[in-house]
Backbone as JSON Lines, residues from 0, in Angstrom:
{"i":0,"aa":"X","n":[72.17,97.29,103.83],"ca":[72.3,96.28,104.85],"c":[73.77,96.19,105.26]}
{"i":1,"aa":"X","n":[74.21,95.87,106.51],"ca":[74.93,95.98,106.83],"c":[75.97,94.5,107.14]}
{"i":2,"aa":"X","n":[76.98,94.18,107.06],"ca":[77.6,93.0,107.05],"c":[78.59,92.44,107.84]}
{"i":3,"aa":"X","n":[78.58,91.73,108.56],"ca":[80.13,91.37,109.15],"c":[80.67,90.83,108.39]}
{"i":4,"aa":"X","n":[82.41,90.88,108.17],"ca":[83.2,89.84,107.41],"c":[84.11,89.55,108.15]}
{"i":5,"aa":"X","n":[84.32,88.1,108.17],"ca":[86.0,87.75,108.17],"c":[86.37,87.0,107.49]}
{"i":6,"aa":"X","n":[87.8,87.37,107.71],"ca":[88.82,86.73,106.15],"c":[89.18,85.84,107.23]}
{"i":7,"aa":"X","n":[89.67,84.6,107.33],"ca":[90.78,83.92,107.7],"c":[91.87,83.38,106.52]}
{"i":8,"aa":"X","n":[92.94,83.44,106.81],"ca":[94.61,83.36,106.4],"c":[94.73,82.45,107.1]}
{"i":9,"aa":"X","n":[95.47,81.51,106.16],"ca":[96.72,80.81,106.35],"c":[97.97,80.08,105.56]}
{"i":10,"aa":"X","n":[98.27,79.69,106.05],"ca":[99.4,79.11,104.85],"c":[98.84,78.14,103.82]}
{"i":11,"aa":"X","n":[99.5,77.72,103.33],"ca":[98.82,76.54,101.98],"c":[99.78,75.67,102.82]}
{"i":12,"aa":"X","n":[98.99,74.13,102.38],"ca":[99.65,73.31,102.74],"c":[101.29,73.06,102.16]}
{"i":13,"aa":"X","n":[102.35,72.48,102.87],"ca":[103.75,72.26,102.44],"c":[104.3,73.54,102.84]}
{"i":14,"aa":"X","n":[103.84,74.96,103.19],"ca":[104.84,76.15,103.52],"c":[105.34,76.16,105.11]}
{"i":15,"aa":"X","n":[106.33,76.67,104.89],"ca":[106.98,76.88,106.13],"c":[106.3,77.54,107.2]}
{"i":16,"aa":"X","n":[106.12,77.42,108.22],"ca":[105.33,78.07,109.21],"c":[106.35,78.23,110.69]}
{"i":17,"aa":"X","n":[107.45,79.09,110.49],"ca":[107.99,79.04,111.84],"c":[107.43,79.37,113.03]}
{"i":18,"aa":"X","n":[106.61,80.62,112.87],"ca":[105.67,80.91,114.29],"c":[105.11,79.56,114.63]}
{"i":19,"aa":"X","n":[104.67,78.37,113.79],"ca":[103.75,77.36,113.97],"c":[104.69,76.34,115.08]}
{"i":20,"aa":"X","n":[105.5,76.48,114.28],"ca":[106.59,75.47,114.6],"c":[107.11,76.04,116.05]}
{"i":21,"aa":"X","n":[107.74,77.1,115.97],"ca":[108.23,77.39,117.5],"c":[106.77,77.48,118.81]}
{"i":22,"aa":"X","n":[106.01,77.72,118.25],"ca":[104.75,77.63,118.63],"c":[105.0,75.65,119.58]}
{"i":23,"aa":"X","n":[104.57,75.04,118.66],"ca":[104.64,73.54,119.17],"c":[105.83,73.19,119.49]}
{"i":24,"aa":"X","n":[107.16,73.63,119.74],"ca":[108.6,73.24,120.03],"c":[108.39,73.77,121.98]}
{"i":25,"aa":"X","n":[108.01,74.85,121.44],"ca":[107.43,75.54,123.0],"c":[106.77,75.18,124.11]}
{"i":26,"aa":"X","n":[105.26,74.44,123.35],"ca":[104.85,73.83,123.88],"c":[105.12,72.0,125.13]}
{"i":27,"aa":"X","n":[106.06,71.51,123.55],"ca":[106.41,70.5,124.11],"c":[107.24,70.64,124.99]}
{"i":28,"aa":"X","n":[107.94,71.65,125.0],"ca":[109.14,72.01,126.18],"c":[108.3,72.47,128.02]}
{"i":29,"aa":"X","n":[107.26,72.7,127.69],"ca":[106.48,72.84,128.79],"c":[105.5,71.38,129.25]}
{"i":30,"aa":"X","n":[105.78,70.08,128.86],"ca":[105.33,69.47,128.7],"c":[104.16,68.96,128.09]}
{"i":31,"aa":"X","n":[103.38,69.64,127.3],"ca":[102.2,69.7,126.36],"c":[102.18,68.59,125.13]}
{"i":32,"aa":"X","n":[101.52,67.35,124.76],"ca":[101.97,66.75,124.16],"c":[100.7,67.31,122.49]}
{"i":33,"aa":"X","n":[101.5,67.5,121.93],"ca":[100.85,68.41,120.65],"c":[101.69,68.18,118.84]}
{"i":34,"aa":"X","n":[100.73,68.21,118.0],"ca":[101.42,67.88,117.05],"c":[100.52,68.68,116.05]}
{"i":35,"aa":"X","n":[100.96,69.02,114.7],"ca":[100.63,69.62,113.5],"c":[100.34,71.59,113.86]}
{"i":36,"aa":"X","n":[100.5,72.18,114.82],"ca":[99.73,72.77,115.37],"c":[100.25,74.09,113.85]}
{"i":37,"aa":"X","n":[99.48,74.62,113.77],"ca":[99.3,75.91,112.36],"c":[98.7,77.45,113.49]}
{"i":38,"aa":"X","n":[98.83,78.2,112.49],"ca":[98.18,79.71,112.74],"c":[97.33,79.98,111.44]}
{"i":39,"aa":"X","n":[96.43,80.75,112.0],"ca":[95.56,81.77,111.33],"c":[95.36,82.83,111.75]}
{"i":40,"aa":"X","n":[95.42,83.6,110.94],"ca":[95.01,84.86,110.97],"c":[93.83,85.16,110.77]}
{"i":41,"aa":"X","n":[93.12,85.93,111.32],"ca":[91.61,86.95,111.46],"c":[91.31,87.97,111.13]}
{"i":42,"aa":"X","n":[90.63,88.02,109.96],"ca":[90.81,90.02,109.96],"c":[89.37,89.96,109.84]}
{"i":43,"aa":"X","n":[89.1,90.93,110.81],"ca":[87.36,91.54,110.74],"c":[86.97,92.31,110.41]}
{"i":44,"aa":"X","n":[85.54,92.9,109.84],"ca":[85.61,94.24,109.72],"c":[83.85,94.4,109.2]}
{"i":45,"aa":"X","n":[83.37,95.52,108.83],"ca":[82.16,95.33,108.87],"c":[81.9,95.8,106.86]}
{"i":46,"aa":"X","n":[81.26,95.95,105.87],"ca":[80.88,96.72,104.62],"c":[79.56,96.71,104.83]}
{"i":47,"aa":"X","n":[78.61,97.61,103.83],"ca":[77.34,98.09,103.84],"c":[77.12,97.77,102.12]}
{"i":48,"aa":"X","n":[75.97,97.48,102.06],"ca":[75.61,96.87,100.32],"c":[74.32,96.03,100.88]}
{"i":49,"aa":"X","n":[74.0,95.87,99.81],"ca":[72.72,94.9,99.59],"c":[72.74,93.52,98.62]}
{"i":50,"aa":"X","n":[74.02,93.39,98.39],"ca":[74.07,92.16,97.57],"c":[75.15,91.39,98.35]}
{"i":51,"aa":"X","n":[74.87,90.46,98.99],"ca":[75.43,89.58,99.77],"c":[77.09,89.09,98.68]}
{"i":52,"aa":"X","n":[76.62,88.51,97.51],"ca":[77.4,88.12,96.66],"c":[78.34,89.02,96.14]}
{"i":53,"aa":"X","n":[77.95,90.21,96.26],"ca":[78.7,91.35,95.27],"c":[79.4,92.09,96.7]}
{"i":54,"aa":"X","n":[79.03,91.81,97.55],"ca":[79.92,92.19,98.84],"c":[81.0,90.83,99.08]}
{"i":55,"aa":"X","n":[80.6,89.36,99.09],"ca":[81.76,88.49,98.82],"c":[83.0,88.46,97.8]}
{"i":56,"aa":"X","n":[82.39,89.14,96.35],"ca":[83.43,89.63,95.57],"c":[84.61,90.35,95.98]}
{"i":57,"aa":"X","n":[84.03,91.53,96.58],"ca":[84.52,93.03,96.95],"c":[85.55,92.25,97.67]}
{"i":58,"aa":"X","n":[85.31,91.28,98.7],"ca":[86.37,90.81,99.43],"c":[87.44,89.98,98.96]}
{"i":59,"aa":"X","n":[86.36,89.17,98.05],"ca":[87.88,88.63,97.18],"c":[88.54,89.04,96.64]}
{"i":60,"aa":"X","n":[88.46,90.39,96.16],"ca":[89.35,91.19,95.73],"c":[90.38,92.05,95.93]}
{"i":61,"aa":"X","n":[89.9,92.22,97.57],"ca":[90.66,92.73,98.7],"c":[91.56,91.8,98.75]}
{"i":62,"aa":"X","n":[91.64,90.08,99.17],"ca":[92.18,89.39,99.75],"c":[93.46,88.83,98.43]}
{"i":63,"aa":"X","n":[93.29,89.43,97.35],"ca":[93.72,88.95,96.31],"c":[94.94,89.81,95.97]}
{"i":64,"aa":"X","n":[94.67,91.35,96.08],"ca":[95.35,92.16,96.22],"c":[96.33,93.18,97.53]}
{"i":65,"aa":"X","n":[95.37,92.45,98.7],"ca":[95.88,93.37,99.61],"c":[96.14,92.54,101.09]}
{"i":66,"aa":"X","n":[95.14,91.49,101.19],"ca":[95.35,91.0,102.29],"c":[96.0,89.77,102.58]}
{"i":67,"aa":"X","n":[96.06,89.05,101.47],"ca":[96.92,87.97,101.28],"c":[97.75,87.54,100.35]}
{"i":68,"aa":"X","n":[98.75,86.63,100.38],"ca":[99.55,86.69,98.68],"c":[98.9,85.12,98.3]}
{"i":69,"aa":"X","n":[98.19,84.88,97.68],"ca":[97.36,83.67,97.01],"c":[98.4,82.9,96.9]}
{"i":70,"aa":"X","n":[99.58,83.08,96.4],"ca":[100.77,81.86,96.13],"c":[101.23,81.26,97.11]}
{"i":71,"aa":"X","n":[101.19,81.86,98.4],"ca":[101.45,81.17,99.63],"c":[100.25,80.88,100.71]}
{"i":72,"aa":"X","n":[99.26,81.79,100.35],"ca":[98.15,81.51,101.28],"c":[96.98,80.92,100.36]}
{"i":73,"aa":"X","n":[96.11,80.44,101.59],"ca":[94.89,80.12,101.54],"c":[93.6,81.12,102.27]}
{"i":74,"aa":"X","n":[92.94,81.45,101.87],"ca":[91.53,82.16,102.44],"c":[90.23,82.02,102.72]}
{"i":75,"aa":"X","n":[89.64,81.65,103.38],"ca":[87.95,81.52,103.69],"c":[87.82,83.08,103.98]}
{"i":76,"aa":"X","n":[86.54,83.34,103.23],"ca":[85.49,84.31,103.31],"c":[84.41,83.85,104.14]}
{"i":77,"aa":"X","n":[83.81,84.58,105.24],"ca":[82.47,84.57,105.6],"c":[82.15,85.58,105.72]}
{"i":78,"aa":"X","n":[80.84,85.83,105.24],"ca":[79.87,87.33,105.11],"c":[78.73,87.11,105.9]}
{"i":79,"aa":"X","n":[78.37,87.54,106.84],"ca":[77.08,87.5,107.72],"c":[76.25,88.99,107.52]}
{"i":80,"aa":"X","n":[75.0,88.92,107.58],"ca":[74.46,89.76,107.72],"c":[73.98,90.46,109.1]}
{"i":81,"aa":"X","n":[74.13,91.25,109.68],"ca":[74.02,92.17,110.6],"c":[73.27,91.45,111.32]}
{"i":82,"aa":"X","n":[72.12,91.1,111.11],"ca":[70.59,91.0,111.69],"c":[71.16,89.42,112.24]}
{"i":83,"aa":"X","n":[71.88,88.82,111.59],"ca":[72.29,87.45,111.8],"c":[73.1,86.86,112.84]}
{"i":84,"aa":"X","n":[74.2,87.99,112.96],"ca":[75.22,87.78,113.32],"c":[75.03,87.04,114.83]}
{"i":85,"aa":"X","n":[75.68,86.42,115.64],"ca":[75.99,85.94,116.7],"c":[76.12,86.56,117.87]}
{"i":86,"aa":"X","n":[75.85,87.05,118.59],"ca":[76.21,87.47,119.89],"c":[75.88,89.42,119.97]}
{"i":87,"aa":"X","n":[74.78,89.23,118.69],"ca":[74.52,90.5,118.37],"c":[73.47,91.35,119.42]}
């Protein structure tokens, strides 16, 4: 079976976020009235398996080692199944 995943990234709360920040400094300079504003990151991608759970692993293990640094970030996993997916 086939799977969509995405990881979303972001900071943990209390870290520095300058893109965030010049992000909303920017804004307000264009007159936009905006506050707390953050980034995330998206990474997509598709794996093949039959165990929904043992394909959520696989990713946490990715995200543990390769796609994010856990001491500064935070991560949501979602795993969809093919047949499921949205706009499929």
């Amino acid at each position: 079976m086939l799977f969509d995943i995405e990881v979303k990234i972001s900071l943990k709360s209390g870290m520095l976020n300058p893109e965030a920040t010049t992000i909303e400094r920017s804004l307000e300079l264009l007159g936009y009235d905006v506050n707390n504003v953050k980034t995330v990151e998206i990474i997509k991608f598709q794996m093949e398996g039959e165990d929904r759970e043992a394909i959520r692993d696989n990713v946490t293990d990715m995200c543990e080692r390769l796609l994010c640094n856990p001491v500064i970030h935070d991560y949501k996993i979602n795993v969809i199944p093919q047949n499921m997916a949205c706009g499929k």
